[in-house]
DOLUM-96963 format. One line per field, with one value per residue (C-alpha): residue number from 1; x, y, z. Coordinates in pm, whole numbers, plus 50000, padded with zeros to 5 digits. Example, Ala and Ser with C-alpha at 12.3 -4.5 7.8 and 13.67 -1.06 7.14 Angstrom:
resi <- 1, 2
xx <- 51230, 51367
yy <- 49550, 49894
zz <- 50780, 50714
END
This chain:
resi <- 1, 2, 3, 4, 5, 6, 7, 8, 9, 10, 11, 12, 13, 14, 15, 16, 17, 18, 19, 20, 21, 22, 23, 24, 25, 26, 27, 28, 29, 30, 31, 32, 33, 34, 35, 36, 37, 38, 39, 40, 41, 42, 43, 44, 45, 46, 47, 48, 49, 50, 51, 52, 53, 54, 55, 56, 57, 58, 59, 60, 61, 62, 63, 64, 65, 66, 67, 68, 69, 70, 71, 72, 73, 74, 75, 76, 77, 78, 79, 80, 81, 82, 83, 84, 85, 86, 87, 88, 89, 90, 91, 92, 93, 94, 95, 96, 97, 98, 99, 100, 101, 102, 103, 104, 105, 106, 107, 108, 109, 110, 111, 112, 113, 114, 115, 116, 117, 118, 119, 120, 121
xx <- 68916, 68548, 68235, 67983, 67686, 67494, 67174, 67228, 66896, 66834, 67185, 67331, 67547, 67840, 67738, 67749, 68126, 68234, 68141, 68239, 68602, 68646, 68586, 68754, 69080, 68922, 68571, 68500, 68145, 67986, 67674, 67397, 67112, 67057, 66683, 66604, 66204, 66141, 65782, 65948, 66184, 66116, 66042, 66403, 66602, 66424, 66543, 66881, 66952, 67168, 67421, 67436, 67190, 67283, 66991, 67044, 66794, 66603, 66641, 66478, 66429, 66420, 66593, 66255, 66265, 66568, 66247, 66109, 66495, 66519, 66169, 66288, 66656, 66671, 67043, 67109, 67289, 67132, 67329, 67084, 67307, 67154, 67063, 67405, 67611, 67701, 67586, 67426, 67233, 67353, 67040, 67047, 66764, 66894, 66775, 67021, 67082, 67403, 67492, 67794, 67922, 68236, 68147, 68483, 68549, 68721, 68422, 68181, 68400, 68412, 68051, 68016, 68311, 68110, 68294, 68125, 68181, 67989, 67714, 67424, 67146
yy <- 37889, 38010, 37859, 37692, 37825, 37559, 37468, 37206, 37041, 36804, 36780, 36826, 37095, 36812, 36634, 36959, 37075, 36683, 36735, 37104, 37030, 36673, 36810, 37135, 37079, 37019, 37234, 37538, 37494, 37835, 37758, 38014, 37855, 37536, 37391, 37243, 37205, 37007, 37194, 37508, 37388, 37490, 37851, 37870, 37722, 37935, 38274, 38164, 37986, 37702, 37560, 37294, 37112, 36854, 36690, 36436, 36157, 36016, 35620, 35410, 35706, 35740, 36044, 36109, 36450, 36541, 36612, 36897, 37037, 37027, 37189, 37456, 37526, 37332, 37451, 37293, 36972, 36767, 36534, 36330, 36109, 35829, 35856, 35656, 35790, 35513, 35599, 35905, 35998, 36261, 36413, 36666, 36820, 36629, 36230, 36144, 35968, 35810, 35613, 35734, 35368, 35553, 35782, 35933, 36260, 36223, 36093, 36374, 36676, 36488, 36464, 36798, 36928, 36741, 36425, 36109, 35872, 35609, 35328, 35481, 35409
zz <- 26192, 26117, 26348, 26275, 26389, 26585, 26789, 27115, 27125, 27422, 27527, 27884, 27955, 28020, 27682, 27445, 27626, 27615, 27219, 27171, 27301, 27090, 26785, 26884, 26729, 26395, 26386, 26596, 26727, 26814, 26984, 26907, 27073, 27315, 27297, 27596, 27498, 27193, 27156, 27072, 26859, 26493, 26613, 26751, 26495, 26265, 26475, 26439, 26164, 26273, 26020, 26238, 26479, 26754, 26877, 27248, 27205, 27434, 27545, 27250, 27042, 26697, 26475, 26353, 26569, 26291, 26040, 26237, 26293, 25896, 25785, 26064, 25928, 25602, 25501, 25819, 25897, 26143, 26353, 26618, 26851, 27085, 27463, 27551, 27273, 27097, 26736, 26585, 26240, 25987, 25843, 25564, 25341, 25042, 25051, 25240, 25565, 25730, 26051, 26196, 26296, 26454, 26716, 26797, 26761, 26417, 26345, 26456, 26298, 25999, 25973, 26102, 25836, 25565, 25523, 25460, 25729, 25841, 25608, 25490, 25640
END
C-alpha cells in the first residue's frame, strides 16, 4: 500500500494516532510534517508538499484556515475536522466543498482515498 504524504495541522498527538490507525486498514497515512503554529503554516506545507492536510479546529471555528493550506499546497486535499470531531470539511483547489456528515473512519479514508461521501456543502 503506498502513503500518502500528509501534514497534521492543529491536531493532538492522541487525535492524529486515533485517525492514523482508523483509517489504517484502508489508507496508509505517512505523516511528513505536524504544524502546531498556524502562523507558519504556508511556509511548511510548501517545504513538503503534503498530498494531504488534516487541519484540528478550534471550538466555533470555521474551515476558512483550509484557504491558506490550499494556496500553500494546492495539489493538496484538505480535510479540516471540528474541535469535538463530529463533522469535518473536504476542501480541494477545484470549486468544491463537502461535509463529511459521517465521521467514521470509512468515512475519513474514503474522503482521504477520493471518494465522495458526505452533502456538499
Amino acid at each position: 500500500m503506498v502513503g500518502v504524504r500528509t501534514a497534521l495541522v492543529t491536531l493532538s498527538p492522541l487525535l492524529s494516532d486515533i485517525i492514523t490507525q482508523a483509517v489504517e486498514r484502508d489508507v496508509k497515512l505517512d505523516v511528513v510534517a505536524r504544524v502546531d503554529d498556524r502562523d507558519s503554516l504556508g511556509e511548511r506545507l510548501r517545504l513538503v508538499g503534503p498530498e494531504l492536510v488534516l487541519i484540528g479546529l478550534r471550538a466555533g471555528e470555521s474551515a476558512a484556515i483550509a484557504a491558506t493550506a490550499l494556496a500553500a499546497a494546492p495539489t493538496a486535499k484538505v480535510i479540516a475536522l471540528s474541535a469535538d470531531c463530529s463533522y469535518a470539511y473536504m476542501h480541494e483547489m477545484r470549486p468544491y466543498q463537502a461535509t463529511i456528515v459521517d465521521i467514521t473512519p470509512a468515512a475519513l479514508a474514503g474522503a482521504i482515498l477520493g471518494q465522495q461521501l458526505g452533502a456538499p456543502a
